[in-house]
ROVO-657401 format. One record per residue: residue in three letters; x, y, z of N, C-alpha, C in turn. Coordinates in nm, 4 decimals, m for minus. Atoms other than C-alpha are relative to their C-alpha. Layout:
res/nu/nv/nw/cau/cav/caw/cu/cv/cw
ALA/X/Y/Z/X/Y/Z/X/Y/Z
...
//
This chain:
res/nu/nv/nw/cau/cav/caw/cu/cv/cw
UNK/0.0846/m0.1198/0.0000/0.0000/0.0000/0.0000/0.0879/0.1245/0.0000
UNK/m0.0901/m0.1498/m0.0039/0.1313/0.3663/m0.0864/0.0124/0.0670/0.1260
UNK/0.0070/m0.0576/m0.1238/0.2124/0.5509/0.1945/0.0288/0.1081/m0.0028
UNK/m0.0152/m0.1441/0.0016/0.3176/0.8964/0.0620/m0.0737/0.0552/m0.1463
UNK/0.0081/m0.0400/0.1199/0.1940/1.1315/m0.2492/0.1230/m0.0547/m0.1044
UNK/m0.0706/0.0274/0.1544/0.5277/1.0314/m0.4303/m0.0129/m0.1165/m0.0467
UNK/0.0246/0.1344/0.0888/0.4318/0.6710/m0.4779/m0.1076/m0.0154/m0.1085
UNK/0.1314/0.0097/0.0175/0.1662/0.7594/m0.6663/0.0496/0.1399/m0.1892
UNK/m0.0157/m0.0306/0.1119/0.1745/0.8660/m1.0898/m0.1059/0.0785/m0.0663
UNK/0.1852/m0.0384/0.0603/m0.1029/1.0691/m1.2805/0.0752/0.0080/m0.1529
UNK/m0.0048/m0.0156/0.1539/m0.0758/1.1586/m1.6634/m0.0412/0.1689/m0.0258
UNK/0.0650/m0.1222/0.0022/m0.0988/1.5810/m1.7217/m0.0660/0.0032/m0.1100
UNK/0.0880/m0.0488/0.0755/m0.3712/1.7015/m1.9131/0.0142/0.0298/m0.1790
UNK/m0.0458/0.0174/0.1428/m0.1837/1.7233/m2.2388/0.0905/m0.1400/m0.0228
UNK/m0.0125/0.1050/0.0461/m0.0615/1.3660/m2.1938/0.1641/m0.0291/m0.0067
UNK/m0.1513/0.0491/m0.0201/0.2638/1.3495/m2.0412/0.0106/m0.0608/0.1536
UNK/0.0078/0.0899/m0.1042/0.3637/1.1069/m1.7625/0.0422/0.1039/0.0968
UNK/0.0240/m0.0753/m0.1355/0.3461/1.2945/m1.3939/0.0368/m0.1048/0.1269
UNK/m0.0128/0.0511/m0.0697/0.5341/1.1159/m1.1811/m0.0346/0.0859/0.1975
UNK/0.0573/m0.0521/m0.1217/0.3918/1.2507/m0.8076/0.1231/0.0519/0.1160
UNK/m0.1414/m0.0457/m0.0495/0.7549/1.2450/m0.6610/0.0449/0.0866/m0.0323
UNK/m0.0363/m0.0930/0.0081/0.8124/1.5191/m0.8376/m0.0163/0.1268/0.0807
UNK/0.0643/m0.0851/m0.0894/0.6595/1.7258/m0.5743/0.0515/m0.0297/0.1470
UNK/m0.0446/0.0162/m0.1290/0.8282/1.5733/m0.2573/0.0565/0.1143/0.0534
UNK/m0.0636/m0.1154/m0.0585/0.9198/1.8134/m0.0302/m0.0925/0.1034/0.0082
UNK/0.0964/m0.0953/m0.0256/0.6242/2.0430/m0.0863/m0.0985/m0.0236/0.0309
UNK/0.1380/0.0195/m0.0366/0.3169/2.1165/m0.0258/m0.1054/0.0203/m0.1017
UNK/0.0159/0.0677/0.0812/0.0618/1.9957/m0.2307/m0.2155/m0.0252/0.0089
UNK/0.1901/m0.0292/m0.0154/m0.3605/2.0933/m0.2617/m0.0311/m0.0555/m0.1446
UNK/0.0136/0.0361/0.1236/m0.4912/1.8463/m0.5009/m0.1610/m0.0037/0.0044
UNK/0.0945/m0.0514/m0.0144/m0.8447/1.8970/m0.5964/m0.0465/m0.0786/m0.1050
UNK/0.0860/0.0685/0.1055/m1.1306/1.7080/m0.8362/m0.0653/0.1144/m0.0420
UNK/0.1332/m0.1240/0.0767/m1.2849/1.9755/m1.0997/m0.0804/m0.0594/m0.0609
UNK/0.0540/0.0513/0.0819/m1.4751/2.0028/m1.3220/m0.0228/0.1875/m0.0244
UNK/m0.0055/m0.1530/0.0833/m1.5913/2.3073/m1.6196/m0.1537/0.0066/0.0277
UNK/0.1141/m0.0659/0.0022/m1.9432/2.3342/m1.5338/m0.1291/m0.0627/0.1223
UNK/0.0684/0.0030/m0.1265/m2.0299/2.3095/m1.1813/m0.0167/0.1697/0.0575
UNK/m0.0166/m0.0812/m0.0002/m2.1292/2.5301/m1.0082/0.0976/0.0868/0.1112
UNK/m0.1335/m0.0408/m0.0947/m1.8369/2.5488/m0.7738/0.1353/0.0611/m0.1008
UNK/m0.0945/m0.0708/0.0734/m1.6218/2.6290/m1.0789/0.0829/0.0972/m0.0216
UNK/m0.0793/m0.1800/m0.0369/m1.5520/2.9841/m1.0153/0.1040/m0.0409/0.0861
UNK/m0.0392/0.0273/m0.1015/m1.3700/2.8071/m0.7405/0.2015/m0.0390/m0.0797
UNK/m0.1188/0.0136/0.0619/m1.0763/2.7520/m1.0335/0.0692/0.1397/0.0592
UNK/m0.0789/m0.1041/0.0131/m0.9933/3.1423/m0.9895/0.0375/0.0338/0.1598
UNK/m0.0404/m0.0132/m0.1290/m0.9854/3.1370/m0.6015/0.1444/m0.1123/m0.0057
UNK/m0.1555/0.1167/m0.0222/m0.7142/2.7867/m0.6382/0.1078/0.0888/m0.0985
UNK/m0.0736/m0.0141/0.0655/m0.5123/2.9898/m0.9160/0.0406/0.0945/0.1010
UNK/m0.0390/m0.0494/m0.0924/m0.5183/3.2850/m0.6355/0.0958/m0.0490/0.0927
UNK/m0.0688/0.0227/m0.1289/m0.3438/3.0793/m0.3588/0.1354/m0.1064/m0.0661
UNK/m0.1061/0.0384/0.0556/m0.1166/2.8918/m0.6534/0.0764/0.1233/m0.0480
UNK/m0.0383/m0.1298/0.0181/m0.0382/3.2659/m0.7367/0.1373/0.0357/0.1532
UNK/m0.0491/m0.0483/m0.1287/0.0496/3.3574/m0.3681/0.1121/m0.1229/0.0959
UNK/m0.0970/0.1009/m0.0411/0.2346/3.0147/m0.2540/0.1192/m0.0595/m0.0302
UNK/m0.1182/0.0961/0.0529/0.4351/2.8990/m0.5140/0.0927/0.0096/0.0137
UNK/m0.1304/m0.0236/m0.0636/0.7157/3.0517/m0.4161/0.0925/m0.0568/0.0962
UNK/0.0173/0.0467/m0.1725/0.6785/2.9085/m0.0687/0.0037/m0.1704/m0.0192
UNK/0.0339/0.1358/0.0236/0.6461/2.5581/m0.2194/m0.1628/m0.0920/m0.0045
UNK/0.1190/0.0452/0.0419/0.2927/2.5152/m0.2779/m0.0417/m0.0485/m0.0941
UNK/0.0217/0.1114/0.1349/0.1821/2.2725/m0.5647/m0.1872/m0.0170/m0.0088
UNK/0.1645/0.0730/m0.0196/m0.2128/2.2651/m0.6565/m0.0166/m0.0826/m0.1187
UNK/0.0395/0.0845/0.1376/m0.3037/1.9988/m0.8609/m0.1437/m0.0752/m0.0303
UNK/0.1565/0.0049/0.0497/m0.6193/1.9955/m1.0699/m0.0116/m0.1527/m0.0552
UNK/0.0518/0.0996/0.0510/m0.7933/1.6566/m1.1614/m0.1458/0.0218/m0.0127
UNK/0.1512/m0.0113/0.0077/m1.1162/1.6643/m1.3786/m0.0624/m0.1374/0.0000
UNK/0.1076/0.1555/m0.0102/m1.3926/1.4391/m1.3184/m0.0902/0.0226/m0.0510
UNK/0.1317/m0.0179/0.0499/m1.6776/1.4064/m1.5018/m0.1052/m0.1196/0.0460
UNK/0.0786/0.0811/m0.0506/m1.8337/1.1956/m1.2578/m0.1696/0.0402/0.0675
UNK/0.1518/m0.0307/m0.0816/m2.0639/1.4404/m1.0454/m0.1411/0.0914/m0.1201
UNK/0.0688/m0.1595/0.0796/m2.3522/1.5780/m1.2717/0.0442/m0.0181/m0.1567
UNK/m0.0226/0.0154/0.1388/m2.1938/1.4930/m1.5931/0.0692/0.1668/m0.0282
UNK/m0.0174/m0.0995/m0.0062/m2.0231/1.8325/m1.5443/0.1913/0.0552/m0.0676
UNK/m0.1774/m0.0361/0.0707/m1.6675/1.7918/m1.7222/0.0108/m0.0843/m0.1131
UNK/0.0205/0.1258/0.1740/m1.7971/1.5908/m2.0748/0.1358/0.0486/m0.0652
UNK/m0.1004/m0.0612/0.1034/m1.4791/1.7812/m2.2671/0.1146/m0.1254/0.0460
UNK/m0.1383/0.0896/m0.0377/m1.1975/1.6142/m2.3468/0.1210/0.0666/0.0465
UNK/m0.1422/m0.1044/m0.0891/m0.8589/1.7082/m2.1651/0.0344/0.1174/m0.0711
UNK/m0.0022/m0.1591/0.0771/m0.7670/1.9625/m2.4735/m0.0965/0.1133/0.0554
UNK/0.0597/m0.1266/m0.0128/m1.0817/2.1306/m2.4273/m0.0412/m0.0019/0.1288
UNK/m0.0168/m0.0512/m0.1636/m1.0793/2.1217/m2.0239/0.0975/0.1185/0.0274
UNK/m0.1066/m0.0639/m0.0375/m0.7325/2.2612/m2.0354/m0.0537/0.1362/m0.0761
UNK/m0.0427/m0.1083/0.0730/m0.8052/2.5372/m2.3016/m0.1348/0.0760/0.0862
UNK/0.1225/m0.0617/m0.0525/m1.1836/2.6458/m2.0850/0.0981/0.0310/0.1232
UNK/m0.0804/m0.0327/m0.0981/m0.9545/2.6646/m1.7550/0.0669/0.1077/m0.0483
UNK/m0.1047/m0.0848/0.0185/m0.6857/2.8342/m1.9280/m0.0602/0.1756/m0.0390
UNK/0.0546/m0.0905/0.0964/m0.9162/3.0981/m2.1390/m0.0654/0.0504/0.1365
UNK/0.1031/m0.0904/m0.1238/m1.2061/3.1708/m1.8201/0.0655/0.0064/0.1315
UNK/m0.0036/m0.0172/m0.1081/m1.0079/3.1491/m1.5442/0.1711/0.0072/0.0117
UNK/m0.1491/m0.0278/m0.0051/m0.6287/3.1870/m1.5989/0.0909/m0.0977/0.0461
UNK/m0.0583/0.0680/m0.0530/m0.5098/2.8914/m1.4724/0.1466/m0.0368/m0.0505
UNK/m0.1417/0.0021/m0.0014/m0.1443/2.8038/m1.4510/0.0571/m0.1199/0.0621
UNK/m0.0342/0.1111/m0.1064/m0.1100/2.5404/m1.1876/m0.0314/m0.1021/m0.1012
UNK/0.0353/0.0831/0.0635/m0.0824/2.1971/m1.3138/m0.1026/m0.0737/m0.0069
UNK/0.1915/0.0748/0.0222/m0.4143/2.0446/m1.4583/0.0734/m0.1401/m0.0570
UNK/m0.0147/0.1385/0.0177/m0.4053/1.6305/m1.4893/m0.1106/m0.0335/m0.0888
UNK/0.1401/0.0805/0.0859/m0.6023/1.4246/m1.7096/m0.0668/m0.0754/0.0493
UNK/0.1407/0.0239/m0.0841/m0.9915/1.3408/m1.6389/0.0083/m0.1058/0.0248
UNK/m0.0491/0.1575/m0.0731/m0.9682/1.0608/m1.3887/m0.1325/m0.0235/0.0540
UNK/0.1423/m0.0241/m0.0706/m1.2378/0.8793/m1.2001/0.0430/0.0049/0.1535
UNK/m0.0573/m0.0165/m0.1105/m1.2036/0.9486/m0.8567/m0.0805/m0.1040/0.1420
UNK/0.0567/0.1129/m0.0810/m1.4683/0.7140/m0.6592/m0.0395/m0.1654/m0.0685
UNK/0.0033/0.1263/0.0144/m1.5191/0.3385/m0.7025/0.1237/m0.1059/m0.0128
UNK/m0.1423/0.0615/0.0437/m1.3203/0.0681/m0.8490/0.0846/0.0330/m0.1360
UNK/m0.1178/m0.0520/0.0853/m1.2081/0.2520/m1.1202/0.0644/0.1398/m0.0138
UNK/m0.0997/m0.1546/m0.0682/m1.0530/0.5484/m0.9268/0.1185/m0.0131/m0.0480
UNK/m0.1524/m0.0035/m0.0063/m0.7156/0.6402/m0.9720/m0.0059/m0.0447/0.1140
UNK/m0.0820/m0.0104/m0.1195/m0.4759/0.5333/m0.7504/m0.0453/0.0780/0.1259
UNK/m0.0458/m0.0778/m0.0656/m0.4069/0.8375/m0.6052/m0.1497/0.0386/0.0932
UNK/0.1404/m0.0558/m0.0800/m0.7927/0.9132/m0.5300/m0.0149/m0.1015/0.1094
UNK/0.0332/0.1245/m0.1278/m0.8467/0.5756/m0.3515/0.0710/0.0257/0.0983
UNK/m0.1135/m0.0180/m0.0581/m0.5467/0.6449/m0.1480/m0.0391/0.1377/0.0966
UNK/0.0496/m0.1095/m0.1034/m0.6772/1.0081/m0.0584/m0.1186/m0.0077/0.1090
UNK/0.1056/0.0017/m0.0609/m0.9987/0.9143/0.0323/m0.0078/m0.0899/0.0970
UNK/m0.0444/0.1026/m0.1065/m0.8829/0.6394/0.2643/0.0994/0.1157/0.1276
UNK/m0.0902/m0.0587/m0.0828/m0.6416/0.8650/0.4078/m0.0415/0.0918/0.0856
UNK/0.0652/m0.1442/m0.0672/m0.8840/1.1836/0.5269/m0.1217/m0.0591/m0.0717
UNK/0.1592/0.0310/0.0452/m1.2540/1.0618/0.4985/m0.0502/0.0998/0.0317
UNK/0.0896/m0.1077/0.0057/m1.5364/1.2780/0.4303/m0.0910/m0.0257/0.1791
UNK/0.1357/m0.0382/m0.0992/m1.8402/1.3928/0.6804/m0.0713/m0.1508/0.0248
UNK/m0.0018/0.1057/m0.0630/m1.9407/1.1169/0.9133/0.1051/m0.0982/m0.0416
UNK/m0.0523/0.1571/m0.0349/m1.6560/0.8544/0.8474/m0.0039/m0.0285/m0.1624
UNK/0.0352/0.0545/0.1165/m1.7793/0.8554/0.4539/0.1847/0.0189/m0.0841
UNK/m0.1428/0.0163/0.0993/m1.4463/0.7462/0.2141/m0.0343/0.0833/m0.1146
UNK/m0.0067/m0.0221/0.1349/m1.6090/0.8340/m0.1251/m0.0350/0.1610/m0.0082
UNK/0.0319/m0.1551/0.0202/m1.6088/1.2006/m0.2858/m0.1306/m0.0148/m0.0258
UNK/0.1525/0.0285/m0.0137/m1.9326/1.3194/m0.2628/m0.0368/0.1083/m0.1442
UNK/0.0264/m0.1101/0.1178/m1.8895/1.6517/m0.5381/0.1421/0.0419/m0.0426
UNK/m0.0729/m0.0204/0.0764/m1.6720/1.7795/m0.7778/0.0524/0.1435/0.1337
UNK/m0.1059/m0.1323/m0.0402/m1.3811/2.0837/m0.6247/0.0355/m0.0858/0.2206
UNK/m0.0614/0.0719/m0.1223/m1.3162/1.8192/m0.3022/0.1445/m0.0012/0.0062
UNK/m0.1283/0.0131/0.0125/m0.9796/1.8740/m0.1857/0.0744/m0.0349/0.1276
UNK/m0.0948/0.0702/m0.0686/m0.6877/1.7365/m0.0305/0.1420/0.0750/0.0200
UNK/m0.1582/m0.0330/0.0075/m0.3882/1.8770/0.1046/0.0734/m0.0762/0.0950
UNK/m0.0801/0.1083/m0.0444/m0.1136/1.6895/0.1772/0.1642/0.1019/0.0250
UNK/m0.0893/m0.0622/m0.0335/0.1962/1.8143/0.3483/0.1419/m0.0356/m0.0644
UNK/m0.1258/0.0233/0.0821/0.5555/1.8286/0.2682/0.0611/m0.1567/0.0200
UNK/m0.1217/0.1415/0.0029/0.6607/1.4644/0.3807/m0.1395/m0.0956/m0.0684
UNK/0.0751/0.0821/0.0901/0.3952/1.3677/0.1277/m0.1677/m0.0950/0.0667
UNK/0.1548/0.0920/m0.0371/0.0913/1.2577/0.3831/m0.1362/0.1001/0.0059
UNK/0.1215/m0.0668/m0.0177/m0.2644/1.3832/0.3973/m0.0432/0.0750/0.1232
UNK/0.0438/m0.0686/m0.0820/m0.3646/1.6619/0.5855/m0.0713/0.0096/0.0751
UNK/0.1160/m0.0015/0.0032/m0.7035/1.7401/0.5666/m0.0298/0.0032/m0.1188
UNK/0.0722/m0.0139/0.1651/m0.9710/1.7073/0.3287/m0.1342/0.1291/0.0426
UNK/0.1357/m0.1509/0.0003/m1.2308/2.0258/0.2557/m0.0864/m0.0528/m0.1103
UNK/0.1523/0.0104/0.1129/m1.5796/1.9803/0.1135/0.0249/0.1098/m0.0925
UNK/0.0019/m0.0923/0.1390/m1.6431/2.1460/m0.2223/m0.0633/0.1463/0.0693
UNK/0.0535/m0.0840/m0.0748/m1.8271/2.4015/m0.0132/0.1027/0.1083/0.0268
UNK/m0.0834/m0.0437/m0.0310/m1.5094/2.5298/0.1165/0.1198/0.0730/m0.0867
UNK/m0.0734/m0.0436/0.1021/m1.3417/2.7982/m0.0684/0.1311/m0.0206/0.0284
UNK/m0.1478/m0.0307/m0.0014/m0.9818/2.8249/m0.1519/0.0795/0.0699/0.0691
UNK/m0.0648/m0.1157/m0.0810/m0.9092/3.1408/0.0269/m0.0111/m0.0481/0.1552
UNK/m0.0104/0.0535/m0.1450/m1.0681/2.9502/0.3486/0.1050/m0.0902/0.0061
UNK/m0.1134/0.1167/m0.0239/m0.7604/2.7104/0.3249/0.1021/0.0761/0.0089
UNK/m0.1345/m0.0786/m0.0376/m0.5193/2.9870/0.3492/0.0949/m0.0037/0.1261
UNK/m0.0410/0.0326/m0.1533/m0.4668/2.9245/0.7386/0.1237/m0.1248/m0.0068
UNK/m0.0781/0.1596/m0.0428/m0.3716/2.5595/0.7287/0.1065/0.0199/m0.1478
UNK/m0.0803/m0.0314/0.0936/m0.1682/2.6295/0.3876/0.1642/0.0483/0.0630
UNK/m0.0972/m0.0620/m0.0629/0.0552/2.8510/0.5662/0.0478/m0.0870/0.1499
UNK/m0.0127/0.0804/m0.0959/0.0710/2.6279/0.8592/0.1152/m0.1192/m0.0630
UNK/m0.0723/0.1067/0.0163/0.1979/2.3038/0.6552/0.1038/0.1202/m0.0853
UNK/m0.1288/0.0081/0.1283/0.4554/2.5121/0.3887/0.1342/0.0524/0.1293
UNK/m0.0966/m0.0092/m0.0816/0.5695/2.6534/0.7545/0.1018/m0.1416/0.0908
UNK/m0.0828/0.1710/m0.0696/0.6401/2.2448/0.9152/0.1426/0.0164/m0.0422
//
């Protein structure tokens, strides 16, 4: 069983291998989108705090799902180019994964085991669920989609200080 973010591989959004180790050492807000929820706006609050961190070692990394709602049908091109065009994004975007059942990524099964949702529940419940995971690669906390970006500023600054 994995035991940190670097054991763990994704594929970026234009289709190049993402090994997760590349990120050891930082800190690391990975998040399930999607282009037409209505938490979406919620891209320009995460590009805000990938704006203001990166310096500091902050890493956000986008994964779309088009699981909740049917709310991310595009294919990775045209995810990446709606992100890039309405909301400026910059931070690295991954290619559309599924994130609950048995044909989750990895990395999702792994999160959602690691920091369970509201009562005790493992599986994501909505699209912009996120995970931050600290610099020696383990899970933090997890924030409901509810929970903006800017409210994670606290604990942000907390782990890039560890």
């Amino acid at each position: 069983m994995a035991a940190t973010l670097s054991d763990f591989d994704a594929v970026t959004i234009d289709g190049q291998a993402a090994p997760l180790s590349a990120y050891a050492g930082q800190v690391v807000l990975v998040v399930n989108t999607a282009s037409r929820c209505g938490f979406t706006p919620q891209f320009a609050g995460l590009e805000e705090l990938w704006q203001r961190y990166r310096e500091r070692g902050l890493v956000i990394l986008g994964f779309p799902s088009n699981e909740f709602g049917a709310q991310d049908p595009g294919t990775n091109d045209e995810i990446a180019s709606f992100c890039q065009l309405n909301y400026g994004v910059s931070f690295p975007m991954m290619a559309k994964v599924k994130v609950n059942g048995g044909d989750a990524h990895p990395l999702w099964r792994w999160l959602t085991t690691e920091a369970r949702g509201v009562l005790g529940t493992q599986a994501v419940k909505w699209n912009f669920t996120k995970f931050l995971v600290g610099r020696d690669g383990r899970v933090l906390k997890r924030y409901a989609p509810t929970d903006a970006p800017a409210s994670l500023a606290a604990d942000i600054e907390k782990a890039l200080s560890a």
